[in-house]
C-alpha positions in Angstrom: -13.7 -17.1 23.2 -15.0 -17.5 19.6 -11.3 -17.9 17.8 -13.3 -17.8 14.0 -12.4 -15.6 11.4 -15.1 -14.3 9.6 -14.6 -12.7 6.3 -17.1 -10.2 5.0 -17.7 -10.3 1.3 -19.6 -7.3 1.1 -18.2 -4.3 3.3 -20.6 -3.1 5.3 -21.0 0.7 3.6 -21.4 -1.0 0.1 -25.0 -2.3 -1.0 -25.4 -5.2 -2.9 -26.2 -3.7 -5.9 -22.7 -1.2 -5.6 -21.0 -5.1 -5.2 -21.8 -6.6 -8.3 -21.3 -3.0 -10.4 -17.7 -3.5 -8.9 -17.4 -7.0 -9.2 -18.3 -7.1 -13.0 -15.9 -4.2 -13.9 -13.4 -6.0 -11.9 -13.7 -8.9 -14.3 -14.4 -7.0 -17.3 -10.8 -5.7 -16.6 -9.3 -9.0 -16.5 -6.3 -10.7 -14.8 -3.7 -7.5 -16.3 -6.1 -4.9 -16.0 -6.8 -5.6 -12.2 -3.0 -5.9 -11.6 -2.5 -2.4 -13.6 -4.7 -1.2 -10.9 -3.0 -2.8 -8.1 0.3 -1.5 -9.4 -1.3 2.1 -9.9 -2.4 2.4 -6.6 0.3 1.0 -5.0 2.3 3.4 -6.3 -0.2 6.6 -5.5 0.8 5.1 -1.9 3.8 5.2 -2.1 3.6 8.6 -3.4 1.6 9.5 -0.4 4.2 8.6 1.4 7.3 10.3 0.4 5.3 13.8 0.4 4.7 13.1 4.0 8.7 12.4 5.0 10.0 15.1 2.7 8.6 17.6 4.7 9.7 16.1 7.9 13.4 15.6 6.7 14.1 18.4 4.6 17.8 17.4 4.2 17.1 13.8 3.1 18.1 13.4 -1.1 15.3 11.3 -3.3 17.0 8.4 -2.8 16.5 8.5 1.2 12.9 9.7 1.0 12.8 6.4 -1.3 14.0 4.1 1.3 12.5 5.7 4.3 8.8 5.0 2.6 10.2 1.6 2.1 11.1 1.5 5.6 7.8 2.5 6.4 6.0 -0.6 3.8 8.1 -3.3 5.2 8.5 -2.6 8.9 11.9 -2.1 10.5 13.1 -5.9 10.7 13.2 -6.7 7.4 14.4 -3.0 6.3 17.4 -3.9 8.2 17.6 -6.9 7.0 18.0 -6.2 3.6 19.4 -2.9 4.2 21.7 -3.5 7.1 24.0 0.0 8.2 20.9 2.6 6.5 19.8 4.6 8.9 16.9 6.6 8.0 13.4 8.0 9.5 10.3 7.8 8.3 
């Protein structure tokens, strides 16, 4: 068995030409713009998120919708770890 990791530069639905469009605005952007981005989409996730447990827990407050997407980001172990005694579900 092959145990290489190949990394593909260029996904395969994306043409070369779509790559470079991207790759230029990327660093037109610059180090903060891209990390503004990263931050922004992050935080759409997150978003995401927290409408889909809201629904499913009705009688959880902000702050536990807040921590079961958490819960969700960072897997169960370290959850626990650094919020040992909450019991929520995502």
């Amino acid at each position: 068995m092959d145990d290489t990791v190949k990394i593909r530069l260029l996904p395969q639905d994306t043409t070369l030409e779509a790559a470079r469009i991207r790759f230029s605005i990327l660093r037109r952007l610059g180090f903060a713009g891209r990390a503004r981005a990263a931050i922004e989409a992050s935080d759409g996730l997150r978003e995401v998120a927290e409408s889909g447990i809201h629904p499913r827990h009705p009688d959880y407050n902000e702050d536990m919708v807040r921590l079961a997407a958490l819960r969700l980001a960072v897997g169960d172990l370290l959850f626990h770890k650094c919020h040992p005694g909450v019991e929520v579900k995502s």
